[in-house]
N, C-alpha and C positions, 0 to 999 in steps of 0.2 A: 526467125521471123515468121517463117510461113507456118509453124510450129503452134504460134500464138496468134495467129491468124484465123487457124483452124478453130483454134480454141473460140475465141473471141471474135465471130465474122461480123459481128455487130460494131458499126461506126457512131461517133455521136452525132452524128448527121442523120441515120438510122433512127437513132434513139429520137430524136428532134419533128420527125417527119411523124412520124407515131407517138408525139404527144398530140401534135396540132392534125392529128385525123380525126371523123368526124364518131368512128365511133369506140366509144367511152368502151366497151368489153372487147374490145382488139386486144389481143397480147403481141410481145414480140414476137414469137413464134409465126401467129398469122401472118403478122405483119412481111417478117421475112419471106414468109412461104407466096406472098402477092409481089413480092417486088423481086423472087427467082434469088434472094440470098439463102448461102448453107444454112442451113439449118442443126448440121451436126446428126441429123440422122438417116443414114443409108437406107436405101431402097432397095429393100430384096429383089433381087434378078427374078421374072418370071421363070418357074421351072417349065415352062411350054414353048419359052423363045427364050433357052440358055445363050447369051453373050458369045459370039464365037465360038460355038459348041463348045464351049466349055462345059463340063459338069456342074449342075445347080449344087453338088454338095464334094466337099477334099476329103481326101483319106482320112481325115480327123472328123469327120460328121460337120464341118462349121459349114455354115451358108453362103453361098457367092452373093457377093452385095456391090452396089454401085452407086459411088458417090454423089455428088451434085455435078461434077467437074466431070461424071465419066470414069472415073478410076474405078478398077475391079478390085476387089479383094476378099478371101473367105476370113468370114468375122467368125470367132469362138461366140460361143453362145451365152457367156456373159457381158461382151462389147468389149471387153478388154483387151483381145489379142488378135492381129488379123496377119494375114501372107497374102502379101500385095501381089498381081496374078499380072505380068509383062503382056504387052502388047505385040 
């Protein structure tokens, strides 16, 4: 569930709220990004204020990123593969 979740964080309630807004070139994307839903795209960790001192960058060169939720994890540089980083 939370699987498809991720995938798909958009509700038809979502969808509904963002036809009946006022304006006509909103995407869902905005839309989400004004009402604090995922968006599905990770936020690079500043390398100036590394998360728990962690390293801004893993042994594999990928980049520490952090969720919408706060989850860390170094993402491959295609978005394809990441190593979830424990609290």
């Amino acid at each position: 569930i939370q699987s498809a979740q991720e995938a798909v964080p958009f509700t038809q309630s979502d969808i509904t709220k963002l036809q009946q807004s006022k304006n006509p070139k909103q995407t869902v994307m905005d839309f989400a990004r004004a009402q604090g839903l995922p968006t599905g795209q990770p936020s690079t960790v500043a390398p100036s204020k590394p998360a728990a001192s962690l390293p801004t960058v893993n042994n594999k060169g990928w980049q520490l990123h952090k969720d919408g939720a706060g989850n860390l994890a170094y993402v491959s540089p295609d978005g394809k593969q990441f190593q979830a980083v424990g609290r």
